[in-house]
PyMOL Python script that loads the backbone (N, CA, C, O; Angstrom):
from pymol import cmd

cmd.read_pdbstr("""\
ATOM      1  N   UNK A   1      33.619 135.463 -82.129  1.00  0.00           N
ATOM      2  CA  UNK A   1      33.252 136.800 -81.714  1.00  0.00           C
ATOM      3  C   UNK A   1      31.974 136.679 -80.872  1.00  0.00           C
ATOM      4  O   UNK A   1      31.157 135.772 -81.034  1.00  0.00           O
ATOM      5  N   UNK A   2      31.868 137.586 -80.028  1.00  0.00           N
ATOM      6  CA  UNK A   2      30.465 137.408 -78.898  1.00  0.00           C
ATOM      7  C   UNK A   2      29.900 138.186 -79.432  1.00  0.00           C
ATOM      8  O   UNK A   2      30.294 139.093 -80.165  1.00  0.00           O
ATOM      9  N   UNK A   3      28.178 137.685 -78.868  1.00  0.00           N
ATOM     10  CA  UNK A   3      27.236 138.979 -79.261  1.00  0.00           C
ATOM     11  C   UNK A   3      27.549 140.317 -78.958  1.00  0.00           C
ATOM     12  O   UNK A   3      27.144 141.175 -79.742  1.00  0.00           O
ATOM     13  N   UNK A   4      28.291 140.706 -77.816  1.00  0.00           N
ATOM     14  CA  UNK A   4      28.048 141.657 -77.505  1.00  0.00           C
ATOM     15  C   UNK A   4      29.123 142.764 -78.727  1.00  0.00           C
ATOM     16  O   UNK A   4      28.802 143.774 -79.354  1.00  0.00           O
ATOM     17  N   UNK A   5      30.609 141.908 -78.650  1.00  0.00           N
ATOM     18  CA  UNK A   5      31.351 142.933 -79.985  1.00  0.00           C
ATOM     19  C   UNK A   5      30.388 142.984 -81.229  1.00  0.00           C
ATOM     20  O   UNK A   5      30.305 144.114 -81.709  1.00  0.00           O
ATOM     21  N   UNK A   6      29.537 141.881 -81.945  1.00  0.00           N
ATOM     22  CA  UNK A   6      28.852 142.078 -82.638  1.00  0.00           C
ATOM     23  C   UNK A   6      27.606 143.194 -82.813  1.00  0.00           C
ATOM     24  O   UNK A   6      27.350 143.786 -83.862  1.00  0.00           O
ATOM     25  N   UNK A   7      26.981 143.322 -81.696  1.00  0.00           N
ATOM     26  CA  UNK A   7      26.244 144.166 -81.197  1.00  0.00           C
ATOM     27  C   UNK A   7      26.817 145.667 -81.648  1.00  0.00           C
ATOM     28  O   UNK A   7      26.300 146.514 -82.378  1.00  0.00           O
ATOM     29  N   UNK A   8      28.315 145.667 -80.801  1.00  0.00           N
ATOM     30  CA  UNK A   8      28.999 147.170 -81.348  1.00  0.00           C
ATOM     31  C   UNK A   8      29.610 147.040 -82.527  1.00  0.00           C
ATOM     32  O   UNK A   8      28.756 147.766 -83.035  1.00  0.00           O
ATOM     33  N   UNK A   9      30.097 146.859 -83.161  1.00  0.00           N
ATOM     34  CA  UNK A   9      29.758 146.346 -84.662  1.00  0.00           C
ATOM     35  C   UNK A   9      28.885 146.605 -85.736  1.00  0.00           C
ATOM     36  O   UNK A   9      29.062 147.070 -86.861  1.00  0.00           O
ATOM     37  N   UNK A  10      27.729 146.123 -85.016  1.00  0.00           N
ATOM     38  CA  UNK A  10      26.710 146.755 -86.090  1.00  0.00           C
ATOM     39  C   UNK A  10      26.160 148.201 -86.133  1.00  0.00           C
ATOM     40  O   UNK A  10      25.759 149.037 -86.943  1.00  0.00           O
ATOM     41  N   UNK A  11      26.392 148.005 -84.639  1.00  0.00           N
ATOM     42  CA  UNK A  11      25.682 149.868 -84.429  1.00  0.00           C
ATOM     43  C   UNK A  11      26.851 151.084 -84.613  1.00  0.00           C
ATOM     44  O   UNK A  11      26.658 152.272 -84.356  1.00  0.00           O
ATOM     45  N   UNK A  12      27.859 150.612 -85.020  1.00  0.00           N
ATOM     46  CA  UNK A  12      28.455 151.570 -85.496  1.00  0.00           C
ATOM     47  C   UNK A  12      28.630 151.687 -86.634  1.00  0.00           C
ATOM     48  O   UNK A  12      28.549 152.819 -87.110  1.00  0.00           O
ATOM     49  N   UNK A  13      28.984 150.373 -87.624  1.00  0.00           N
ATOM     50  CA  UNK A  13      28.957 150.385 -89.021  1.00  0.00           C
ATOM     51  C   UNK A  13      27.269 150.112 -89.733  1.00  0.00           C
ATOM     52  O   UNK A  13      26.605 150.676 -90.603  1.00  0.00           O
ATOM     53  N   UNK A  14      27.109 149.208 -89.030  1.00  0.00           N
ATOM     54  CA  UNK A  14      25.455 148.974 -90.060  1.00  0.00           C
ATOM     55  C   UNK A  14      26.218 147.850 -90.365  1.00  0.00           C
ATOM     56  O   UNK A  14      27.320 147.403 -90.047  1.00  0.00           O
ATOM     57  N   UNK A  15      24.979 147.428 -91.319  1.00  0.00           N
ATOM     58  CA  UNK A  15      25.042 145.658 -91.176  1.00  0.00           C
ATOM     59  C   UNK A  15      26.294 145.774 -92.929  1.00  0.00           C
ATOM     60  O   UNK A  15      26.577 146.604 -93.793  1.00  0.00           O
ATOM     61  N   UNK A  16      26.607 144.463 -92.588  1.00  0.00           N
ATOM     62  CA  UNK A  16      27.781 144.512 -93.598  1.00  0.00           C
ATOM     63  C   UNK A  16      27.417 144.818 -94.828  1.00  0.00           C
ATOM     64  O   UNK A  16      28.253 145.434 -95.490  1.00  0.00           O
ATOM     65  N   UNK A  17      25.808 144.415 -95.616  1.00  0.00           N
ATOM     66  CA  UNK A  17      26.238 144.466 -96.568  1.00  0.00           C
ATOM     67  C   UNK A  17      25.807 145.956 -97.079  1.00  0.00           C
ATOM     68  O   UNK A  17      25.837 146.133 -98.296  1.00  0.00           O
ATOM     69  N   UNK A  18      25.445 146.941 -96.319  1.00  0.00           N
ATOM     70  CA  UNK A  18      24.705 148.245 -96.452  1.00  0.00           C
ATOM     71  C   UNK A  18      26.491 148.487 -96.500  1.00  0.00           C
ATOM     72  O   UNK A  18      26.903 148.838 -97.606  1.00  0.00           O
ATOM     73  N   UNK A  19      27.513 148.331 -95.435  1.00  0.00           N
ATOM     74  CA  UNK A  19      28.762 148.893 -95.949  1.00  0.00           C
ATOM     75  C   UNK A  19      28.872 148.169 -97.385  1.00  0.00           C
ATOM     76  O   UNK A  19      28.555 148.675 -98.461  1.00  0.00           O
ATOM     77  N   UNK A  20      29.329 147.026 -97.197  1.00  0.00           N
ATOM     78  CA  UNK A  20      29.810 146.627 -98.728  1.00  0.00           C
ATOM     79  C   UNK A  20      28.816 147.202-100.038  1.00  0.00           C
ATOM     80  O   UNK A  20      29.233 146.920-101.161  1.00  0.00           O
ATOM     81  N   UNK A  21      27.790 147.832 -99.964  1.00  0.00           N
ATOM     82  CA  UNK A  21      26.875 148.726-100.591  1.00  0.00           C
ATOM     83  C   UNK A  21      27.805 150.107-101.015  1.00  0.00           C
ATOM     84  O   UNK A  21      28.246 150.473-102.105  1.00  0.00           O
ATOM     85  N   UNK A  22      27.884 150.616 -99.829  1.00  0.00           N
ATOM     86  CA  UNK A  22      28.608 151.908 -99.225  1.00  0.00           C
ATOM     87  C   UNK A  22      29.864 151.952-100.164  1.00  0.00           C
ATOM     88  O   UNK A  22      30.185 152.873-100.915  1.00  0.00           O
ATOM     89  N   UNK A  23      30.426 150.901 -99.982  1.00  0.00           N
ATOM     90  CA  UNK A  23      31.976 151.099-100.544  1.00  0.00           C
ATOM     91  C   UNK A  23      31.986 151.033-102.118  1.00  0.00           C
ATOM     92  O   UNK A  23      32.547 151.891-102.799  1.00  0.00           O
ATOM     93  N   UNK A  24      31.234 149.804-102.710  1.00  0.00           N
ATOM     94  CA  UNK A  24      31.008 149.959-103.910  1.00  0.00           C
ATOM     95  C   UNK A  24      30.716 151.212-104.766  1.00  0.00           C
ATOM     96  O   UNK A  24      31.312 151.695-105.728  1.00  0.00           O
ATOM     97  N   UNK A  25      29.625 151.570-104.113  1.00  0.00           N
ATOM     98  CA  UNK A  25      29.434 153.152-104.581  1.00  0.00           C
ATOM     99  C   UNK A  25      29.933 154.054-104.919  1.00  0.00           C
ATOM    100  O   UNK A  25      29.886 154.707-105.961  1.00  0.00           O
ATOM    101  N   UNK A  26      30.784 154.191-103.449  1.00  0.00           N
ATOM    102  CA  UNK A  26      31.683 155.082-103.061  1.00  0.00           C
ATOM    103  C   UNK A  26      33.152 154.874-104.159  1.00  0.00           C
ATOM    104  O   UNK A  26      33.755 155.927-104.367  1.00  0.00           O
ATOM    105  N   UNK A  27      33.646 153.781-104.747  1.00  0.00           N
ATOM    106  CA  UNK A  27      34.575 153.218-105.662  1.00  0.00           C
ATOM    107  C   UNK A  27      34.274 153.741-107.258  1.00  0.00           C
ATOM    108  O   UNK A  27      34.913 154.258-108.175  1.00  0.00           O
ATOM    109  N   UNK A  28      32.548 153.156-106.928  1.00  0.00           N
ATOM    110  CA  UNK A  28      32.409 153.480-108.555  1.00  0.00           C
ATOM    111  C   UNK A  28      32.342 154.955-108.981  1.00  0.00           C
ATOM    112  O   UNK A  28      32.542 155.347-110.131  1.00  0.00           O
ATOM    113  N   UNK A  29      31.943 155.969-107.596  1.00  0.00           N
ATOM    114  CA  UNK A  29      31.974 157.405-107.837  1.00  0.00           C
ATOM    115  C   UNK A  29      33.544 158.043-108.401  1.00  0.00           C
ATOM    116  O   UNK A  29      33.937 158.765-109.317  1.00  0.00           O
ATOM    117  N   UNK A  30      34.168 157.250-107.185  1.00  0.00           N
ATOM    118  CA  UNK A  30      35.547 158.071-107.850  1.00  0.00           C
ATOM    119  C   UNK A  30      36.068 157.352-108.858  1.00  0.00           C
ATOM    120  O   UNK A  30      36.720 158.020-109.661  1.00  0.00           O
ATOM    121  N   UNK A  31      35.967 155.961-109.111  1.00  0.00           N
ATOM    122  CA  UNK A  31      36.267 155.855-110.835  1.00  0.00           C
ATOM    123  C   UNK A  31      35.862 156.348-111.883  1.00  0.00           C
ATOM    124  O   UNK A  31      36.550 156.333-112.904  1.00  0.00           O
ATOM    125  N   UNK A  32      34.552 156.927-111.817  1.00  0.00           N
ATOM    126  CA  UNK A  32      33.496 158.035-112.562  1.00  0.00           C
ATOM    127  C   UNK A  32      34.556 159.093-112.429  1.00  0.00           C
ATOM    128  O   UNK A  32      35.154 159.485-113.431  1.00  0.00           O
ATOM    129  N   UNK A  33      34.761 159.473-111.476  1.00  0.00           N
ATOM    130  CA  UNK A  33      35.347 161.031-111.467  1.00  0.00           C
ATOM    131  C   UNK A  33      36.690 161.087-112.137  1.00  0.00           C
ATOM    132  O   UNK A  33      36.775 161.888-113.067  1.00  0.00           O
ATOM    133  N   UNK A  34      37.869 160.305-111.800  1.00  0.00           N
ATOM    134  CA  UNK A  34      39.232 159.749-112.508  1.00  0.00           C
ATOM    135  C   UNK A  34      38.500 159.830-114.272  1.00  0.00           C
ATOM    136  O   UNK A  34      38.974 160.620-115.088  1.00  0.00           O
ATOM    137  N   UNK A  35      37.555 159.081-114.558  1.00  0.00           N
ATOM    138  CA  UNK A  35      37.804 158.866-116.001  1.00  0.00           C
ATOM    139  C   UNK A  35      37.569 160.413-116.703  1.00  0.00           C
ATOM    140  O   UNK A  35      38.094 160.963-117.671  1.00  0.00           O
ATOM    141  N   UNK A  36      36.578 160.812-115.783  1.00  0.00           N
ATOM    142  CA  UNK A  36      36.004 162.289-116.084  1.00  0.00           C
ATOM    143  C   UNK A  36      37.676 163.156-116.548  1.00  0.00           C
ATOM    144  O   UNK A  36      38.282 163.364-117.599  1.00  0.00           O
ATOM    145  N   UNK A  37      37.831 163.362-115.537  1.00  0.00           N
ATOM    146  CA  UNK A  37      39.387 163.550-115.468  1.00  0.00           C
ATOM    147  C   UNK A  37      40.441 163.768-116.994  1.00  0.00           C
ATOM    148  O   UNK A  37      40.806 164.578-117.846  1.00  0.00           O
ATOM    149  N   UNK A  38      40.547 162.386-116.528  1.00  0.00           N
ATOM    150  CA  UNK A  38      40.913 161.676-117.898  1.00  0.00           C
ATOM    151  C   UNK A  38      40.476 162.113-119.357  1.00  0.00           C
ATOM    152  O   UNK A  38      41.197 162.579-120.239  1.00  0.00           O
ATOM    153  N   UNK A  39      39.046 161.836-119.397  1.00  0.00           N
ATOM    154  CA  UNK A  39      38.707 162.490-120.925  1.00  0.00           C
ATOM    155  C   UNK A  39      38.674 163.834-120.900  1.00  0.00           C
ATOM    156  O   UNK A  39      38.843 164.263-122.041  1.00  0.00           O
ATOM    157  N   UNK A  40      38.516 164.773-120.027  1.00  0.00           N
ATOM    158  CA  UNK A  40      38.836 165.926-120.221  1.00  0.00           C
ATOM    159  C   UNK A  40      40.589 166.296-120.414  1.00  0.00           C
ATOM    160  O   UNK A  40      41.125 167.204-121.049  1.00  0.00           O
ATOM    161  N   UNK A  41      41.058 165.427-119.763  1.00  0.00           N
ATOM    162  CA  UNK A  41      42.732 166.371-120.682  1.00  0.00           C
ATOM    163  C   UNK A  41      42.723 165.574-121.484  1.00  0.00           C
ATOM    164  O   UNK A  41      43.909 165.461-121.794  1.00  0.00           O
ATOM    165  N   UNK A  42      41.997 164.714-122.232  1.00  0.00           N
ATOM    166  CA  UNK A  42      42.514 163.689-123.434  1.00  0.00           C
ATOM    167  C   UNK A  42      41.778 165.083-124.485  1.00  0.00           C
ATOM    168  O   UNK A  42      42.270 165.321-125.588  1.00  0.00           O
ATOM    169  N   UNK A  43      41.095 165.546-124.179  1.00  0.00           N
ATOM    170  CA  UNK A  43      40.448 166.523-125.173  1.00  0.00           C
ATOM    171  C   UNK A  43      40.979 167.736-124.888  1.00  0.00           C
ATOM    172  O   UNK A  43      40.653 168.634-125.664  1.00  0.00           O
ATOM    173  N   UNK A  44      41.760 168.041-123.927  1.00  0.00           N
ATOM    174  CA  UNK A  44      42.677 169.208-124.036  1.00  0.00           C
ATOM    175  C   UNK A  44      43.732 168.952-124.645  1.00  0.00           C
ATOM    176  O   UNK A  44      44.228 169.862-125.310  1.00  0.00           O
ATOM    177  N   UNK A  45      44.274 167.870-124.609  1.00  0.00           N
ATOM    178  CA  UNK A  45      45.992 167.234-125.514  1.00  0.00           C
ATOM    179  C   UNK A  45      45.289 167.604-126.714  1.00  0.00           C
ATOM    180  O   UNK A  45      45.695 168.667-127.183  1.00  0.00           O
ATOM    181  N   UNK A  46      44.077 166.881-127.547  1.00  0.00           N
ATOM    182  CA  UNK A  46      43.826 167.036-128.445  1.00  0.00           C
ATOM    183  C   UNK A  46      43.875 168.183-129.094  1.00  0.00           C
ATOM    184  O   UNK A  46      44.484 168.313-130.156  1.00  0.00           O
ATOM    185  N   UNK A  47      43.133 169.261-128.419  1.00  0.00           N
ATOM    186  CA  UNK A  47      42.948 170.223-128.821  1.00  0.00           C
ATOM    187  C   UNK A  47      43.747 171.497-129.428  1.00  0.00           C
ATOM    188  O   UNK A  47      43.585 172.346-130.304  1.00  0.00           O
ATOM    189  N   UNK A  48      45.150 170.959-127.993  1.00  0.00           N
ATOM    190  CA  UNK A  48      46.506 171.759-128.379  1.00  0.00           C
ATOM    191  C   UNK A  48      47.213 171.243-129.211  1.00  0.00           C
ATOM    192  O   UNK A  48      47.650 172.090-129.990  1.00  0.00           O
ATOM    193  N   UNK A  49      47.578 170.127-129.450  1.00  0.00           N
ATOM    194  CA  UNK A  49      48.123 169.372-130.747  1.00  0.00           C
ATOM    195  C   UNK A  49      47.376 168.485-131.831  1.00  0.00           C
ATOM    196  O   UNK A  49      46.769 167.415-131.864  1.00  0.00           O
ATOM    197  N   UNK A  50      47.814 169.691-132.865  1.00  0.00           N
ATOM    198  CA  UNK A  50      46.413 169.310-133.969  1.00  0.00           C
ATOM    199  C   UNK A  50      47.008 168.403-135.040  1.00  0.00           C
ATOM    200  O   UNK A  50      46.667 168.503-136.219  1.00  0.00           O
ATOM    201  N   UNK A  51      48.003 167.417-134.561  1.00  0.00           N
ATOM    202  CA  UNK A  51      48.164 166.126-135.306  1.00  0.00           C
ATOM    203  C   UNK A  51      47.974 165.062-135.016  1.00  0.00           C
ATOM    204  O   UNK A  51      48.132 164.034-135.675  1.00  0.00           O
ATOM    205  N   UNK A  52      47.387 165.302-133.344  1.00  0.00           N
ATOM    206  CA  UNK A  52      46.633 163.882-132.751  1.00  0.00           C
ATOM    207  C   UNK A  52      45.205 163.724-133.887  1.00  0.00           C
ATOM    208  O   UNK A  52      44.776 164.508-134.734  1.00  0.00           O
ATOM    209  N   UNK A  53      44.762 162.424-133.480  1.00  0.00           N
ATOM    210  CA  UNK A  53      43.684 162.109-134.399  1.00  0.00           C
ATOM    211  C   UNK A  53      42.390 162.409-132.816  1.00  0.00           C
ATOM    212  O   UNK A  53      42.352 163.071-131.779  1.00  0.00           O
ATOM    213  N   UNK A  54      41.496 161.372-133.608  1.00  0.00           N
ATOM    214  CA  UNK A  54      40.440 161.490-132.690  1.00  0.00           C
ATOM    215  C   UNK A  54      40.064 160.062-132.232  1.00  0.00           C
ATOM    216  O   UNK A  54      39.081 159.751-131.560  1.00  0.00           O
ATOM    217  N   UNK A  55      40.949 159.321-132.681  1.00  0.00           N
ATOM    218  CA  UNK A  55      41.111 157.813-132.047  1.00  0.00           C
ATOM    219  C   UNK A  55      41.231 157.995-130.930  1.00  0.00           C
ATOM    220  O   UNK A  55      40.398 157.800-130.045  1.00  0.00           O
ATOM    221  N   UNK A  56      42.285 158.392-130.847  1.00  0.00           N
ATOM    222  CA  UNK A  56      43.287 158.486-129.718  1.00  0.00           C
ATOM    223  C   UNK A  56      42.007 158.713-128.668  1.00  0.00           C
ATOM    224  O   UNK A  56      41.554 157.750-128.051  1.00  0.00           O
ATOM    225  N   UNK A  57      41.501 159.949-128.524  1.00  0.00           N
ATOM    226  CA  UNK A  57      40.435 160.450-127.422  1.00  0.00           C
ATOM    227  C   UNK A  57      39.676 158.867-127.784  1.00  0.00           C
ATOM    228  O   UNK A  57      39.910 157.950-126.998  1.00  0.00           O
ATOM    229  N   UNK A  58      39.005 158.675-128.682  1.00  0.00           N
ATOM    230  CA  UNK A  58      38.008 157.466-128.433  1.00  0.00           C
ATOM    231  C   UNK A  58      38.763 156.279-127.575  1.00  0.00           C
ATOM    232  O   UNK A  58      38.471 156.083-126.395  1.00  0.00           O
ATOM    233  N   UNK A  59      39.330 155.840-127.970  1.00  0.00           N
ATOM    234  CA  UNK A  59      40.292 154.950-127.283  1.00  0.00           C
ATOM    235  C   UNK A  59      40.217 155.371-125.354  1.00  0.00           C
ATOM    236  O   UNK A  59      40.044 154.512-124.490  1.00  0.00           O
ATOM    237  N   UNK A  60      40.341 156.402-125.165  1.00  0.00           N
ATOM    238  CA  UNK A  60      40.495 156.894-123.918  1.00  0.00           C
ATOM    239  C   UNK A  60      39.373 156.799-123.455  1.00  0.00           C
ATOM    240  O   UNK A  60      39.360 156.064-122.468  1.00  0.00           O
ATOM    241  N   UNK A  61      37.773 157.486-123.898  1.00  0.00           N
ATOM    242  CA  UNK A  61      36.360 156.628-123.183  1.00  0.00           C
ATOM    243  C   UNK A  61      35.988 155.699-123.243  1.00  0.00           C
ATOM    244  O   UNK A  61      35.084 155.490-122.435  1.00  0.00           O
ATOM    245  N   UNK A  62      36.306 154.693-124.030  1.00  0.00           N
ATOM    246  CA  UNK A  62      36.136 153.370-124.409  1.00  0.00           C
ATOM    247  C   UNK A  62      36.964 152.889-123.073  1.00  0.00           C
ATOM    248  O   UNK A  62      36.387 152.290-122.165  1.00  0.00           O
ATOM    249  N   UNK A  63      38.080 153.138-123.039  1.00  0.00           N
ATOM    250  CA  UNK A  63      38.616 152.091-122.064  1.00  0.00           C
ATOM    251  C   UNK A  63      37.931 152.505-120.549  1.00  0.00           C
ATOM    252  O   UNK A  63      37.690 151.690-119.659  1.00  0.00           O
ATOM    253  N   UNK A  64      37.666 154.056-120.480  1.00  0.00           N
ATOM    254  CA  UNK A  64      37.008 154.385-119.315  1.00  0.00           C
ATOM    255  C   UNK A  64      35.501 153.896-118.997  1.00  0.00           C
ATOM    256  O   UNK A  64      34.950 154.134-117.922  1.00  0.00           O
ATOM    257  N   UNK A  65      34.885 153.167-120.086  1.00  0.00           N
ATOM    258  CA  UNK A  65      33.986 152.594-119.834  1.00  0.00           C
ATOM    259  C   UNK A  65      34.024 151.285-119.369  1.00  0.00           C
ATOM    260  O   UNK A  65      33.583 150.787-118.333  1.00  0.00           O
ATOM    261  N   UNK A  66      34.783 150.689-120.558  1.00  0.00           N
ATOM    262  CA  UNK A  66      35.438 149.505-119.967  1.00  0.00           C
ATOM    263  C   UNK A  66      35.503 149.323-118.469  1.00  0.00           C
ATOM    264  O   UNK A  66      34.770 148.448-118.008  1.00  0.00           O
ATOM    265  N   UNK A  67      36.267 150.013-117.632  1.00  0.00           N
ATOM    266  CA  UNK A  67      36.685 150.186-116.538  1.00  0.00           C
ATOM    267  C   UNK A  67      35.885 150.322-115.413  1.00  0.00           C
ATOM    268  O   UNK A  67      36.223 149.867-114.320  1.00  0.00           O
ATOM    269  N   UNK A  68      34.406 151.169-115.689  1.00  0.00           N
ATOM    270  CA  UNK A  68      33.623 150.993-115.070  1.00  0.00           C
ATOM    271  C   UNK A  68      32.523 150.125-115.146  1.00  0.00           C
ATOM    272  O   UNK A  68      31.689 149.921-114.264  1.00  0.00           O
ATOM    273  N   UNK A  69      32.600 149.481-116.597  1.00  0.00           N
ATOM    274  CA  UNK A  69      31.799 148.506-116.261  1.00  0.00           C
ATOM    275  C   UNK A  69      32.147 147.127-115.904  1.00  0.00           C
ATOM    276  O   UNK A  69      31.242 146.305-115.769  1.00  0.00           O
ATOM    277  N   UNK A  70      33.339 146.807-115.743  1.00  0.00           N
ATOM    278  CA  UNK A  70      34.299 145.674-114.958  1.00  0.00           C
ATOM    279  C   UNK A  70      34.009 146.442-113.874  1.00  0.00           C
ATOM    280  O   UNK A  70      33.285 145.825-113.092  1.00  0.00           O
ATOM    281  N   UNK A  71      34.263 147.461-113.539  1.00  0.00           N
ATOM    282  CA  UNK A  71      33.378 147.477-111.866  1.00  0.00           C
ATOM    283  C   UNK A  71      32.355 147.038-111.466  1.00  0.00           C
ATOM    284  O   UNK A  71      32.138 146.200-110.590  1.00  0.00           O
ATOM    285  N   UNK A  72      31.577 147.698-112.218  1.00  0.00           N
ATOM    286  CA  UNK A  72      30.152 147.156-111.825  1.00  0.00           C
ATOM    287  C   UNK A  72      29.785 145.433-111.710  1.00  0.00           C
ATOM    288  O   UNK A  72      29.057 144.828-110.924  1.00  0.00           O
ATOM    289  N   UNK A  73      30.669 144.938-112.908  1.00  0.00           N
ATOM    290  CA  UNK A  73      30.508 143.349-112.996  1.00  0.00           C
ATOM    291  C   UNK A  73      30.814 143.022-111.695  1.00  0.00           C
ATOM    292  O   UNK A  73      30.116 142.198-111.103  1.00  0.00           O
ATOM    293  N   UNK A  74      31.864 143.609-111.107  1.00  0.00           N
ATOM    294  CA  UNK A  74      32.518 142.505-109.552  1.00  0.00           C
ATOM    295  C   UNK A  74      31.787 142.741-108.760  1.00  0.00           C
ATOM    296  O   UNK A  74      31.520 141.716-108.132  1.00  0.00           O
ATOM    297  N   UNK A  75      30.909 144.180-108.159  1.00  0.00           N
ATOM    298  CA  UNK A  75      30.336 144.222-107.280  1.00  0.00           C
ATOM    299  C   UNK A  75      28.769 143.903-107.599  1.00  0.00           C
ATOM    300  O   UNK A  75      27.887 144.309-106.842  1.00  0.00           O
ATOM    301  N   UNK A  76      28.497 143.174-108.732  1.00  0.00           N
ATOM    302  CA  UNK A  76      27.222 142.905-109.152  1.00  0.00           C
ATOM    303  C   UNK A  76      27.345 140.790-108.885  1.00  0.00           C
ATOM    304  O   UNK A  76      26.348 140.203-108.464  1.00  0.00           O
ATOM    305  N   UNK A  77      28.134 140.313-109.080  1.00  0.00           N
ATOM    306  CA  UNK A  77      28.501 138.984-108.950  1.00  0.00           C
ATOM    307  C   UNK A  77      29.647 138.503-107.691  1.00  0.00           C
ATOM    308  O   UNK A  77      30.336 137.484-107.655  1.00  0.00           O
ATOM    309  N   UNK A  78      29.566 139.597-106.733  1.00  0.00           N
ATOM    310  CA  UNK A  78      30.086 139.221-105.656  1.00  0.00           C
ATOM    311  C   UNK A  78      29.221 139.357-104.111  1.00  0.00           C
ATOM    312  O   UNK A  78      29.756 138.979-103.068  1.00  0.00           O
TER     313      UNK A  78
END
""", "prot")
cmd.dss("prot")
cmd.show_as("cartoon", "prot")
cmd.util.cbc("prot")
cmd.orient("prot")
């Protein structure tokens, strides 16, 4: 690649790793938001059927944590 595509390149995206910054973020927000999601109808199922336990919901933030913090691991060791 020549300086000069590099040149346009940067000045349009910014330097790579401010994107690869960008995107991470941007990933871990909407996996935040999905789990959000998530535990809120896990606590509406609950709520309407009163023979679920309360495992069940635990089970459901637990793994949503899980999930984001295997995010965080890859974009913290990559």
């Amino acid at each position: 690649m020549n300086s000069d595509a590099k040149e346009v390149f940067l000045n349009y995206f910014g330097a790579v790793d401010r994107l690869y910054l960008g995107l991470a973020v941007t990933l871990f927000v909407l996996a935040a938001l999905v789990w959000i999601y998530i535990t809120i109808k896990a606590f509406k199922d609950r709520s309407e059927e009163k023979n679920k336990d309360d495992m069940s919901v635990f089970m459901v933030v637990l793994r949503g944590l899980v999930m984001l913090l295997f995010l965080v691991a890859i974009f913290m060791f990559s």
